[in-house]
N, CA, C and O atoms as CSV, one atom per row, in Angstrom:
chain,resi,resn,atom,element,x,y,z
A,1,UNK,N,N,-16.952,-2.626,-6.903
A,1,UNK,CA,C,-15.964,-2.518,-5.843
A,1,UNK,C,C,-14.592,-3.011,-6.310
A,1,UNK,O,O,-13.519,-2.611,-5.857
A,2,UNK,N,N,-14.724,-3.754,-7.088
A,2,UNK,CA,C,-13.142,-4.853,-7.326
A,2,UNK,C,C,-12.579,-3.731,-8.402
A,2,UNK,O,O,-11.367,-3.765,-8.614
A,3,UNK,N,N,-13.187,-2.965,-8.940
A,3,UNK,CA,C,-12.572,-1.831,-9.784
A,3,UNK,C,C,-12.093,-0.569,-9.507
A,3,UNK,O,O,-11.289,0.128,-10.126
A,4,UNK,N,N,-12.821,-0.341,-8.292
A,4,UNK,CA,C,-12.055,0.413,-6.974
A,4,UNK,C,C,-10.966,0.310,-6.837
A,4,UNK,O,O,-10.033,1.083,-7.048
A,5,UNK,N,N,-11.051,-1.157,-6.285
A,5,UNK,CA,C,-9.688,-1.955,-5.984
A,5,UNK,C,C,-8.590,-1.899,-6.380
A,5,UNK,O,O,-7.506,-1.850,-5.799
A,6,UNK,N,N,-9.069,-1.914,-8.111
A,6,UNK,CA,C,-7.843,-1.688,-8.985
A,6,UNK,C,C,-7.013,-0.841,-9.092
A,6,UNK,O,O,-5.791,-0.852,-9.243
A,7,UNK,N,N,-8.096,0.246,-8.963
A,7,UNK,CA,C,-7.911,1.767,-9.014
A,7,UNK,C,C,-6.822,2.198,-8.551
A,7,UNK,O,O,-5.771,2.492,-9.120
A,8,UNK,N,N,-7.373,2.243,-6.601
A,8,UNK,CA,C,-6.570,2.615,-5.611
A,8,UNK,C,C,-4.862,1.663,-5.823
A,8,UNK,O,O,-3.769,2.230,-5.812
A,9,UNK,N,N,-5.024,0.520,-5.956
A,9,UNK,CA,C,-3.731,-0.585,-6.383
A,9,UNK,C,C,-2.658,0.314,-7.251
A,9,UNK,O,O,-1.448,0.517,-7.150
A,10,UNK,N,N,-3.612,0.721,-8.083
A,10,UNK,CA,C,-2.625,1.671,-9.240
A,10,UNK,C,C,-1.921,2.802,-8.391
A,10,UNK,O,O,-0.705,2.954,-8.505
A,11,UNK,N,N,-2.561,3.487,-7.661
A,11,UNK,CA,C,-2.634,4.821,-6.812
A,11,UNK,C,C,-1.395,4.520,-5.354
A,11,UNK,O,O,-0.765,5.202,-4.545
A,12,UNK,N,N,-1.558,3.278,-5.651
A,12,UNK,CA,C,-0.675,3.100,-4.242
A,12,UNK,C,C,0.571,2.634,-5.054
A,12,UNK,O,O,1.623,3.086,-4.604
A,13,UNK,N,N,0.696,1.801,-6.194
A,13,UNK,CA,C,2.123,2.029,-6.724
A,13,UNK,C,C,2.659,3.015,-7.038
A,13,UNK,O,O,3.836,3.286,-6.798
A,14,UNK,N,N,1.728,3.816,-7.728
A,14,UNK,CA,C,2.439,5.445,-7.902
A,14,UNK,C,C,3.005,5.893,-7.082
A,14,UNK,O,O,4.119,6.346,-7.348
A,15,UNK,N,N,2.689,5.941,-6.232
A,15,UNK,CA,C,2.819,6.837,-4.706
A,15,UNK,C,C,4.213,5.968,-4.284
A,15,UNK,O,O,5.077,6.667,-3.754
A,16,UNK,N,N,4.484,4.785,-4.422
A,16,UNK,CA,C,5.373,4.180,-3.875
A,16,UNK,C,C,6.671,3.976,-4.936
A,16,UNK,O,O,7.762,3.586,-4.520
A,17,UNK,N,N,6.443,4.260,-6.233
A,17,UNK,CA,C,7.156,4.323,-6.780
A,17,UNK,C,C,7.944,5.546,-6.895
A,17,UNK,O,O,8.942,5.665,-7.607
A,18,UNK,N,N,7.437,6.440,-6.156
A,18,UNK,CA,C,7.657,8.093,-6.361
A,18,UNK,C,C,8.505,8.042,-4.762
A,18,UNK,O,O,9.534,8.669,-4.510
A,19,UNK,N,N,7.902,7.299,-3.986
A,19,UNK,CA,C,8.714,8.082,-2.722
A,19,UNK,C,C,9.151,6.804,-1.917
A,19,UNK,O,O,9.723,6.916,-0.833
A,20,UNK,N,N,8.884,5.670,-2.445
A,20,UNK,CA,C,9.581,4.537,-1.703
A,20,UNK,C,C,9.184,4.359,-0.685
A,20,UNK,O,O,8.141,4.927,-0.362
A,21,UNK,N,N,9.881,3.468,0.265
A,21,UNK,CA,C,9.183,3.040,1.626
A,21,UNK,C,C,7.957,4.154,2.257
A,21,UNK,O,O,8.218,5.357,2.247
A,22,UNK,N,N,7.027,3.810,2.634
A,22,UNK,CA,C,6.208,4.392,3.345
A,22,UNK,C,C,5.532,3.829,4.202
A,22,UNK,O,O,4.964,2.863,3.693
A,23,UNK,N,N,5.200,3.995,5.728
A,23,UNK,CA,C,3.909,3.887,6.434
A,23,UNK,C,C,2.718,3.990,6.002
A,23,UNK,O,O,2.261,5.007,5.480
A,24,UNK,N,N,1.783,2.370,6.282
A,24,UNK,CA,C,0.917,2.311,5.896
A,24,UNK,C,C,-0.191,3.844,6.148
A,24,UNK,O,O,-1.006,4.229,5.309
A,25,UNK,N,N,0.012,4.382,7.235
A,25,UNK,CA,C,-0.830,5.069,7.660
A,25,UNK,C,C,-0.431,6.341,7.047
A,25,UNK,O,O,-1.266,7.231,7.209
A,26,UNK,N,N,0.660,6.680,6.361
A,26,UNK,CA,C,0.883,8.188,5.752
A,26,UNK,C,C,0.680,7.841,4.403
A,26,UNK,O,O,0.687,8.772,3.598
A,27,UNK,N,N,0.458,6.425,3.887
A,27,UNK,CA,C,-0.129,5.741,2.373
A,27,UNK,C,C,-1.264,6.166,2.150
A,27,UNK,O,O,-1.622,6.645,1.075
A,28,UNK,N,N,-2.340,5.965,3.701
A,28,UNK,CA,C,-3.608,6.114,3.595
A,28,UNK,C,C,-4.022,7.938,3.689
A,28,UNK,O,O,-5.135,8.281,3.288
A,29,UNK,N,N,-3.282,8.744,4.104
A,29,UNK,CA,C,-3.635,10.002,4.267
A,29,UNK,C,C,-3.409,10.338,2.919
A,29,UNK,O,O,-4.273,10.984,2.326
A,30,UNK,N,N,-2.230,9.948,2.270
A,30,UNK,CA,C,-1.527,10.490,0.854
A,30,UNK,C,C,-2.346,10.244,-0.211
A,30,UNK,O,O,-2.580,11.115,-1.049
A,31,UNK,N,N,-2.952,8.786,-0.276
A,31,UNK,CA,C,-3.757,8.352,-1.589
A,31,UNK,C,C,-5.785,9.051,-1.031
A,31,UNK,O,O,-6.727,9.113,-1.820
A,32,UNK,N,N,-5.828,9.408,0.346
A,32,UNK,CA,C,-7.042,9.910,0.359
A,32,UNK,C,C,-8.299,9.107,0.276
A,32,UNK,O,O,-9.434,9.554,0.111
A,33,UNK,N,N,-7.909,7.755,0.424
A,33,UNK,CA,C,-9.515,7.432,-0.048
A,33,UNK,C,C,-9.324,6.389,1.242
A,33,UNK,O,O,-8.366,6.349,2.014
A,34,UNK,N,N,-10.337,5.687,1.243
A,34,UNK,CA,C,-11.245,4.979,3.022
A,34,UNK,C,C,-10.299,3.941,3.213
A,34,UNK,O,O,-10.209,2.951,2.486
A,35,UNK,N,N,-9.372,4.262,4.518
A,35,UNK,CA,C,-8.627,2.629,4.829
A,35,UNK,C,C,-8.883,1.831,4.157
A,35,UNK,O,O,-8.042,1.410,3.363
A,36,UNK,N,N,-10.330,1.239,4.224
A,36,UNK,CA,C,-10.480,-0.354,4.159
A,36,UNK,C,C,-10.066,-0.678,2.671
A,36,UNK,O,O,-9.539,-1.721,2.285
A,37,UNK,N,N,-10.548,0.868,1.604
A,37,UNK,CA,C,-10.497,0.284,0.206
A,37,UNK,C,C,-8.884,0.311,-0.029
A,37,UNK,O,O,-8.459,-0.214,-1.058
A,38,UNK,N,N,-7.832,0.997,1.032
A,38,UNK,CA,C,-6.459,1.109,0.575
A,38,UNK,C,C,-6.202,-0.496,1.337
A,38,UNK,O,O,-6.094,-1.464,0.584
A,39,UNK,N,N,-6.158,-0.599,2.106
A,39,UNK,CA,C,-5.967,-2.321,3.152
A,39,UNK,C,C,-6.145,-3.762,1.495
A,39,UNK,O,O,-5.371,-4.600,1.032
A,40,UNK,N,N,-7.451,-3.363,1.182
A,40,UNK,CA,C,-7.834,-4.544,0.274
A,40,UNK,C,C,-6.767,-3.853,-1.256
A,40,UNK,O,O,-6.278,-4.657,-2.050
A,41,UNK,N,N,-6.639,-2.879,-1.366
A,41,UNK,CA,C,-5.856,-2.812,-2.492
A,41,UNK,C,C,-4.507,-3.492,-1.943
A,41,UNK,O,O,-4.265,-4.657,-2.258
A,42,UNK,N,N,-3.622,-2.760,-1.116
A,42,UNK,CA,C,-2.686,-3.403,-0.532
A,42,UNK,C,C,-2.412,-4.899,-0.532
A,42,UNK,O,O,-1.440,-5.397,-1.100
A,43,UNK,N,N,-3.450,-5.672,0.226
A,43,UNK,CA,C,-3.599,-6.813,0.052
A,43,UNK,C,C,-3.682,-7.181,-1.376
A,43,UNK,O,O,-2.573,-7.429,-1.849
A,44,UNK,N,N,-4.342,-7.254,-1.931
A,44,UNK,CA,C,-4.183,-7.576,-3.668
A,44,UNK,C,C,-2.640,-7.314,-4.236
A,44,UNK,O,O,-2.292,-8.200,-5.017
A,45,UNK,N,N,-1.689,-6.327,-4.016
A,45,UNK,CA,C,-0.857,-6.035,-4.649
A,45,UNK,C,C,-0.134,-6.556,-3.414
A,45,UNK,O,O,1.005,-6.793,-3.817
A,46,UNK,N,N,-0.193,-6.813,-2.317
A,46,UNK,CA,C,0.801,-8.378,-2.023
A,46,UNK,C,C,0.793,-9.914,-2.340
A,46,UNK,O,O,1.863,-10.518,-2.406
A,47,UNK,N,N,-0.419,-10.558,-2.538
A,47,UNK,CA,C,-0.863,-11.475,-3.199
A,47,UNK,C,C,-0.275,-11.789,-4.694
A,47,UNK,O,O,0.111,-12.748,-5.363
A,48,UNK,N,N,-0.450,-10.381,-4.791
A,48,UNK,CA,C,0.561,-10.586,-6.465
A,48,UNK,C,C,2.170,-10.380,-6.161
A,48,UNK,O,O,2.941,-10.215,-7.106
A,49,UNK,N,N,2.578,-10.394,-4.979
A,49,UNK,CA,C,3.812,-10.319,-4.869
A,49,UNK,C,C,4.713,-9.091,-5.414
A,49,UNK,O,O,5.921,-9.150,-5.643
A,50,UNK,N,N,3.655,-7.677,-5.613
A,50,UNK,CA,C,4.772,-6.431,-5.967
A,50,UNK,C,C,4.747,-5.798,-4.982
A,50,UNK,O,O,5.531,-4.899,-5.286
A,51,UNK,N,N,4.291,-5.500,-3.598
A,51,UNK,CA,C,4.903,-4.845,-2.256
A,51,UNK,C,C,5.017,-6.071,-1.238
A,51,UNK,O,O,4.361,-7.113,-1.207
A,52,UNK,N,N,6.225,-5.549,-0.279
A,52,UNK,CA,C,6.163,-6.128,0.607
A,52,UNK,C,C,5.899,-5.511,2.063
A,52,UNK,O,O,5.635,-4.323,1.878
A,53,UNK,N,N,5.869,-5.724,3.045
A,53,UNK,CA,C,4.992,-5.586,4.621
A,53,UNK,C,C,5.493,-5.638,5.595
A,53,UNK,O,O,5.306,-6.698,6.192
A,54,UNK,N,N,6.294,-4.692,6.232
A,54,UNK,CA,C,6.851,-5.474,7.284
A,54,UNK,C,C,6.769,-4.549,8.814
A,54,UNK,O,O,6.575,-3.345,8.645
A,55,UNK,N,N,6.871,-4.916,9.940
A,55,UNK,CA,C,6.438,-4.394,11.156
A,55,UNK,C,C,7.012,-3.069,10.984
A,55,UNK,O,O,8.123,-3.274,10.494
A,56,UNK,N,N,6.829,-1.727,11.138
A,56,UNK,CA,C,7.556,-0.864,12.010
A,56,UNK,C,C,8.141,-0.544,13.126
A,56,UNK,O,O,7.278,0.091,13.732
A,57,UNK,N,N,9.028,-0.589,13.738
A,57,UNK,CA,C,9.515,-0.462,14.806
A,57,UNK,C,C,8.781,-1.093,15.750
A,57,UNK,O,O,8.106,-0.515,16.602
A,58,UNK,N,N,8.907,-2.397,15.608
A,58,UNK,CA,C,7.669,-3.444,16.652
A,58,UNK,C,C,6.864,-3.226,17.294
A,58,UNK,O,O,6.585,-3.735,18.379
A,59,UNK,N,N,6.050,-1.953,16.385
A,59,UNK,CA,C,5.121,-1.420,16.792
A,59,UNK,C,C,3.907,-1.708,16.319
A,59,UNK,O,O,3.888,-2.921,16.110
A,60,UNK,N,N,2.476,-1.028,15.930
A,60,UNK,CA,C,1.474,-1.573,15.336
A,60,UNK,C,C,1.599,-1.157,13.772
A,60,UNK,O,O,1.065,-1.733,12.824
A,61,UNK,N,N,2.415,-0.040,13.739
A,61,UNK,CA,C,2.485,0.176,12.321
A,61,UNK,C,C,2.856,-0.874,11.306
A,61,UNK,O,O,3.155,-2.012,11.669
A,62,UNK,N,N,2.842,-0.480,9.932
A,62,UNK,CA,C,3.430,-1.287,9.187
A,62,UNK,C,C,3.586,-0.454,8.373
A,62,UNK,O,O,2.777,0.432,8.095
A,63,UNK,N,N,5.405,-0.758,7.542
A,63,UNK,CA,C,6.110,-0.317,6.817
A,63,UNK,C,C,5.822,-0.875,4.882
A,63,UNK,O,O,6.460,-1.836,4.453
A,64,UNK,N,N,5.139,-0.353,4.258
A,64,UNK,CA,C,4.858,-1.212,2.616
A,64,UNK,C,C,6.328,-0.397,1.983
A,64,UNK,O,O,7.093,0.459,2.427
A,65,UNK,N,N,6.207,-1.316,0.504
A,65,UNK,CA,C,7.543,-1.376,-0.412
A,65,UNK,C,C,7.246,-1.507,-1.678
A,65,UNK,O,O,6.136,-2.014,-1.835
A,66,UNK,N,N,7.741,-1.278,-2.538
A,66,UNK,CA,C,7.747,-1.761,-4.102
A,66,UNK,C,C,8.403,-3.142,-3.456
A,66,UNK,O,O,8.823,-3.060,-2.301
A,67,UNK,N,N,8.524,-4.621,-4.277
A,67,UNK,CA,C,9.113,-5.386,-4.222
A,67,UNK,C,C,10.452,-5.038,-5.251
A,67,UNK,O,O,10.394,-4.017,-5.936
A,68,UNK,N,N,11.340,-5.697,-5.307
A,68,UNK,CA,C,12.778,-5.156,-6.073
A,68,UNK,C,C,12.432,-6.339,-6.640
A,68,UNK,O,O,12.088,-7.344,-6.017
A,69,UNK,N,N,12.549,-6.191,-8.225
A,69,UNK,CA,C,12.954,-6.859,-9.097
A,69,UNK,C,C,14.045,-7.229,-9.666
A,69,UNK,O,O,14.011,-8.001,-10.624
């Protein structure tokens, strides 16, 4: 599973490096694979501090990021 993890992690920087800000929920249609394993990748690649998270329109969504270096 934790290699999954990795996987999708990789899959979601691509994706974010290519088109920048995105909704979590058009992240999860785009990269194709099961919420939960995109949520725990996500999480991992905030923990490491390269995306950041923040509300959408104070709504339930949430907006992810490359972090700027």
């Amino acid at each position: 599973m934790i290699t999954d993890i990795g996987i999708v992690a990789g899959e979601i920087w691509h994706q974010l490096d290519q088109k920048g800000e995105m909704l979590l929920s058009e992240l999860v249609t785009k990269i194709g694979r099961e919420r939960e394993v995109v949520l725990m990748s996500v999480g991992w690649l905030a923990r490491e501090g390269h995306v950041v998270l923040k509300r959408h329109n104070e709504g339930p969504e949430y907006a992810i990021r490359l972090r700027n270096k």
